[in-house]
C-alpha positions, 0 to 999 in steps of 0.5 A: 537874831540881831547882828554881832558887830564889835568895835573895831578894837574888839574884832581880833579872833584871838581877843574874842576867844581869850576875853570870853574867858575871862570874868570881870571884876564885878563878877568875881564879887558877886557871882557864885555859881548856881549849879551847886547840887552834885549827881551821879547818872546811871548810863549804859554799861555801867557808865556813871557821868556826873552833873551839877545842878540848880535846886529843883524850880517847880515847872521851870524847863531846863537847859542842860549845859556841855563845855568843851574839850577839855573844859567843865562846869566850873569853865567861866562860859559855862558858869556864866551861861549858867547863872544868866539861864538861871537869874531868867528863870530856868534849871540848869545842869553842867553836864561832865563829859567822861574823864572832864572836871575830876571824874577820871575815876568814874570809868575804867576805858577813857573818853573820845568824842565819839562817845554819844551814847551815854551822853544821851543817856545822862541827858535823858536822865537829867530830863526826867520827869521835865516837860521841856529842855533845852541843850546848849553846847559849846565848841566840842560840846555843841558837836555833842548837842547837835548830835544828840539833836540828831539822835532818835535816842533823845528823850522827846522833852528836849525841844531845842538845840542850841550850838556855839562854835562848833566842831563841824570837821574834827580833823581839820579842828585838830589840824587848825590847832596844831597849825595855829598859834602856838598858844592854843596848841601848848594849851590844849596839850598841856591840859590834855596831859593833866588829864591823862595822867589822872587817866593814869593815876586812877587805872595806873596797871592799864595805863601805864603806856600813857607814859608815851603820849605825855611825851608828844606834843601836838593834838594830833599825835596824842590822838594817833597814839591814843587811837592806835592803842586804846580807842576801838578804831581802825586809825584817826581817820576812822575815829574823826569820821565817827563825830563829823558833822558834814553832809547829811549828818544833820539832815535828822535834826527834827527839834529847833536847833541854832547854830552860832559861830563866827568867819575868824574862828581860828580852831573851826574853818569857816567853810566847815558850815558850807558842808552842812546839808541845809535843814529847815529846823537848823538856823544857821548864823556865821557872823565875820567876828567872834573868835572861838566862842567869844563873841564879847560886844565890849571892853566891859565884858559883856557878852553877847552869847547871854542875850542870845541864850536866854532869848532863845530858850525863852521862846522855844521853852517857854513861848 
């Protein structure tokens, strides 16, 4: 896997993570997206997720696709990833969190990351009849990847892993974010009361409440309140132990997985990756730039993820 060097203009953290959001010109132009199929996944207890999806390509592997927190499949990274899986070859699916890209509706309780179950249960209905797949997952999805990597649940087609910027140590994600630039924190709280408010508007008798945690304003004390009244832990402790990756929690990958982060993370701390009890099927890079799932080469936008991407699951799906 070849280095990541930026130009020295490029090296900012802050500029890396808000570049790698932003689409360039040319593409604005040219590019649809490809995912353009909607589908409704049956999971356990009733649960429905909902996708998008490429048209069905005889034999081609797919990769399933998972945005982060608070992102979907209309996110220009996920779109982007998509459309270069999709321009080399492969079936793509955007796979929707619970509650993420307008499907508060679907599901009377709301989502928490540590939700595994009936991600692994839509994953295993999207691989369904595919001899190979692969997942890539970014930021709170690449927690969700490597999870599902983990997880003797997941159907045996999907062969390989692929993980950005990952959240390793919730806690110290959400402590990082409230602590951090205020940008980023004013962001992801904004964000998040839009969508407990769709929360609301969609079961507004059982979320009435919510009307307390629109008034904070700091990622943990959404959390707090949302724990403490609606999510089936003993506090937020509780809670962010049940999606940490430290110690040996990644010692039952058993399929190629890829780890990709970078040293200037300002959301996932660098040392986060030291906790991780080495496994010989997890490759593991942390280059010195990249910012949150940046990792853009130059002023064009390219990005240095597409490459990355396409050559690994060429070679683990394909050979």
């Amino acid at each position: 896997m070849p280095e990541f060097r930026p130009p020295v203009g490029l090296r900012s953290p802050h500029l890396q993570t808000l570049l790698a959001r932003m689409p360039t010109k040319a593409s604005k132009r040219h590019v649809t997206g490809v995912c353009t199929e909607r589908a409704i996944l049956d999971c356990r207890d009733g649960i429905r997720l909902e996708a998008w999806v490429t048209p069905a390509r005889t034999d081609a592997p797919l990769v399933i696709i998972l945005h982060g927190w608070l992102g979907d499949s209309r996110s220009w990274y996920v779109e982007r990833t998509a459309r270069v899986l999709h321009a080399s070859g492969f079936r793509v699916a955007s796979l929707l969190l619970r509650d993420h890209g307008g499907t508060a509706a679907h599901n009377r309780e709301m989502f928490n990351s540590a939700r595994l179950g009936e991600v692994i249960d839509a994953c295993n209905a999207l691989a369904d009849g595919c001899d190979s797949v692969g997942i890539v997952g970014f930021s709170l999805g690449g927690n969700f990847a490597l999870r599902l990597a983990s997880d003797p649940g997941t159907d045996s087609s999907v062969k390989a892993c692929l993980a950005v910027s990952p959240v390793i140590d919730p806690a110290r994600t959400v402590r990082a974010i409230d602590a951090g630039w205020l940008v980023y924190r004013k962001w992801f709280v904004a964000k998040w009361r839009r969508a407990l408010k769709e929360k609301q508007d969609a079961f507004p008798q059982e979320y009435r409440a919510l009307d307390g945690a629109l008034r904070l304003s700091t990622v943990a004390g959404i959390t707090d309140f949302l724990v403490e009244r609606y999510l089936p832990y003993r506090d937020s402790i509780d809670y962010y132990a049940r999606y940490d990756l430290r110690g040996d929690r990644l010692a039952q990958v058993g399929i190629d997985t890829r780890i990709v982060a970078a040293r200037d993370d300002m959301m996932i701390p660098a040392d986060s990756y030291a906790d991780i009890t080495p496994n010989d099927r997890v490759d593991l890079h942390v280059f010195d730039h990249g910012g949150h799932c940046g990792f853009i080469e130059d002023w064009r936008l390219n990005a240095y993820l597409d490459g990355v991407v396409v050559e690994y699951f060429d070679r683990r799906l394909i050979g």
